[in-house]
N, C-alpha and C positions, 0 to 999 in steps of 0.2 A: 128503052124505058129509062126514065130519067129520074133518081132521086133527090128529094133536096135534101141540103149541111143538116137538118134540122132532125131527119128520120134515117141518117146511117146508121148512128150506134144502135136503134132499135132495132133495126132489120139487120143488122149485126149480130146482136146479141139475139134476136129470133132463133137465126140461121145455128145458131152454138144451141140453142134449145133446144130446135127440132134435130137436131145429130143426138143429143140427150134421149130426145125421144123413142129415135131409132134403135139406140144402146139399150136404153129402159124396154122395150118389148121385146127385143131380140134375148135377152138377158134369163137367166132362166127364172121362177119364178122363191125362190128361194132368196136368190140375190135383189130382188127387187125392190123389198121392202129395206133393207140396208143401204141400199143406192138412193132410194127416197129421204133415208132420214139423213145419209151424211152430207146429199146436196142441200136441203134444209138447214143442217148445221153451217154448210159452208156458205151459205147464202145470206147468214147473218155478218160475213166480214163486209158485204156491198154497203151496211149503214155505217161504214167505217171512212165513209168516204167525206164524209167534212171535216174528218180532220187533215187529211192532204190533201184533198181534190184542189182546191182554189189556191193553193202555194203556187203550182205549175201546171196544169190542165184545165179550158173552161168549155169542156164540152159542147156541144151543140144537143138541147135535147128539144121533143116536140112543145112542150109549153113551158119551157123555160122551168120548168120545178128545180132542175139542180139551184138555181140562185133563190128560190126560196124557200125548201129545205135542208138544200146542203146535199142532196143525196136524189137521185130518180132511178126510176123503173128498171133503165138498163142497165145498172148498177148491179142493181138485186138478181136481174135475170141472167146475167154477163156470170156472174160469182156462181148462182144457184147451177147454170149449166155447166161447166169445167170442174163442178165439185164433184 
């Protein structure tokens, strides 16, 4: 199966969600809502990314949105999952 440049960081950043996933329901249920809101918290540094993204990195995403907000999906999803 063959990917293209255009859908790694998604299927990247997917692959880092669904391990979130795994962690979120194995977790007990006490800690879950704490893990919900701190990756929520941590998911707001992925809109951080116009201000360094385009010095040194020009990603490849599926509709080209990083060049015209500054910021895409797997951005958000990439931060929200390792929070």
């Amino acid at each position: 199966m063959s990917i293209t440049i255009q859908y790694v960081w998604l299927v990247g950043s997917l692959g880092f969600f669904g391990i979130w996933l795994v962690v979120f329901f194995l977790a007990k249920k006490e800690s879950r809502k704490e893990m919900f809101i701190v990756s929520l918290m941590t998911s707001l540094f992925g809109l951080l990314t116009p201000f360094f993204i385009r010095q040194y990195w020009d990603s490849p995403t599926p509709f080209s949105i990083i060049h015209k907000t500054g910021f895409s999906i797997e951005n958000i999803i990439f931060v929200f999952s390792i929070g």
